[in-house]
N, C-alpha and C positions, 0 to 999 in steps of 0.2 A: 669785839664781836657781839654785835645782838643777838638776842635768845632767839629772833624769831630766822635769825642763820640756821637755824639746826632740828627745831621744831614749831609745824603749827596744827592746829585744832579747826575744822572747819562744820557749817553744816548747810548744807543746800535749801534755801528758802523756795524756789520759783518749784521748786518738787514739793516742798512742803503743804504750800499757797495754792498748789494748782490740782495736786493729787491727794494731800493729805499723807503723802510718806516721807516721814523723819528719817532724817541719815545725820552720822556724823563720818568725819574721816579722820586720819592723821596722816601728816606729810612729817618724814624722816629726813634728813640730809643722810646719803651715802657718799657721795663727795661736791667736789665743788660744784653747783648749779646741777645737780642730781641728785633725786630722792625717788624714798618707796614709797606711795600712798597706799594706805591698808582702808574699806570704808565698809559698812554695818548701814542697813536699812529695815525698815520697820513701814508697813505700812494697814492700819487697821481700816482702812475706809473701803469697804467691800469692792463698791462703783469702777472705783480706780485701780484695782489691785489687778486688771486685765494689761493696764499699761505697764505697773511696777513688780508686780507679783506679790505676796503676802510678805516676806523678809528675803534679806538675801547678804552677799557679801562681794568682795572683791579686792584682790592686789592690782596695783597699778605702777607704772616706772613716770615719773615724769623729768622731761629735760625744761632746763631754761638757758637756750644756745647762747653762747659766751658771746659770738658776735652781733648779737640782738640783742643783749643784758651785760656790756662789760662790766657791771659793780656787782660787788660780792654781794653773796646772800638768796635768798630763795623769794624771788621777786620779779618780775618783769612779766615778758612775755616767754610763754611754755607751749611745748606739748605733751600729752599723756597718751601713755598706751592701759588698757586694763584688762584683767580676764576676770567673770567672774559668775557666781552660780548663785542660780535664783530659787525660791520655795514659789511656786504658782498653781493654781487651782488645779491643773491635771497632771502635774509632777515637778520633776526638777525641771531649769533650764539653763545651761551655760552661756555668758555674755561675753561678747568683745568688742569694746569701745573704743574709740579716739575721740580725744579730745585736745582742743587748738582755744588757747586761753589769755588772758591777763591778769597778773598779780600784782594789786596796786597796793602797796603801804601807804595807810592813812595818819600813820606815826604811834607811836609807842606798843609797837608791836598787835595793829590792829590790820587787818588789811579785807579788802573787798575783791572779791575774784569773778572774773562774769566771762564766761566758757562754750563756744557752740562744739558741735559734735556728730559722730555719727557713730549708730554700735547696731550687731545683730546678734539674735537671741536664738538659740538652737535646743530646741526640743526633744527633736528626734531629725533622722535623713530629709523626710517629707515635709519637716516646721521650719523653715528658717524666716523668720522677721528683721527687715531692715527696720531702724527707726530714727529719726533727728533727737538730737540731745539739747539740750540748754540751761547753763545751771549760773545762778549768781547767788556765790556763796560767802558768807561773814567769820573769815578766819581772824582764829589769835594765835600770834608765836607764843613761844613760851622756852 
């Protein structure tokens, strides 16, 4: 069993690159082709912080269906579900995202993942914001 079966580390560049907000994540194995993704975001770049919010956080479940990734391991193609709560300029705001992915092993436990999506952002009754997601992220197992 590779290390990178049971745990990996990742961090979203094209949010990095485009917004200026660092995130990292961690993906868990809970069983076979199932994990938790936990992720922490940070985002100091005033401009952009209407898109990302100022920090925030979030739990996610992701699957990698057996019959689109019959080999072990936390790789192939995924989906993810996520909830998660944001710090933004006029208060909190809770998220829920989807996201529909690929997770390519580059070998020794390095992998590149590049993920569209869609999630909406709830304020209050009267706020709610759809938005497109897109993330190509630089994971390592471990």
């Amino acid at each position: 069993v590779c290390s990178s079966d049971l745990h990996k580390f990742s961090t979203n560049f094209v949010n990095l690159v485009l917004t200026g907000d660092l995130n990292l994540n961690y993906e868990f194995k809970i069983r076979e082709k199932n994990a938790i993704v936990v992720g922490l975001h940070m985002n100091p770049e005033g401009k952009t912080q209407e898109l990302t919010g100022k920090s925030g956080g979030f739990i996610g479940y992701r699957l990698y269906p057996e019959f689109i990734n019959p080999g072990p391991g936390l790789s192939g193609t995924f989906t993810q579900i996520n909830m998660g709560l944001n710090d933004e300029e006029n208060g909190k705001a809770t998220t829920v995202e989807f996201w529909f992915g690929q997770s390519t092993d580059l070998g020794t436990d390095v992998f590149l993942e590049a993920a569209v999506g869609f999630g909406r952002k709830y304020k209050d009754r009267a706020d709610s914001n759809m938005f497109i997601l897109v993330g190509v992220n630089l994971t390592v197992g471990f």
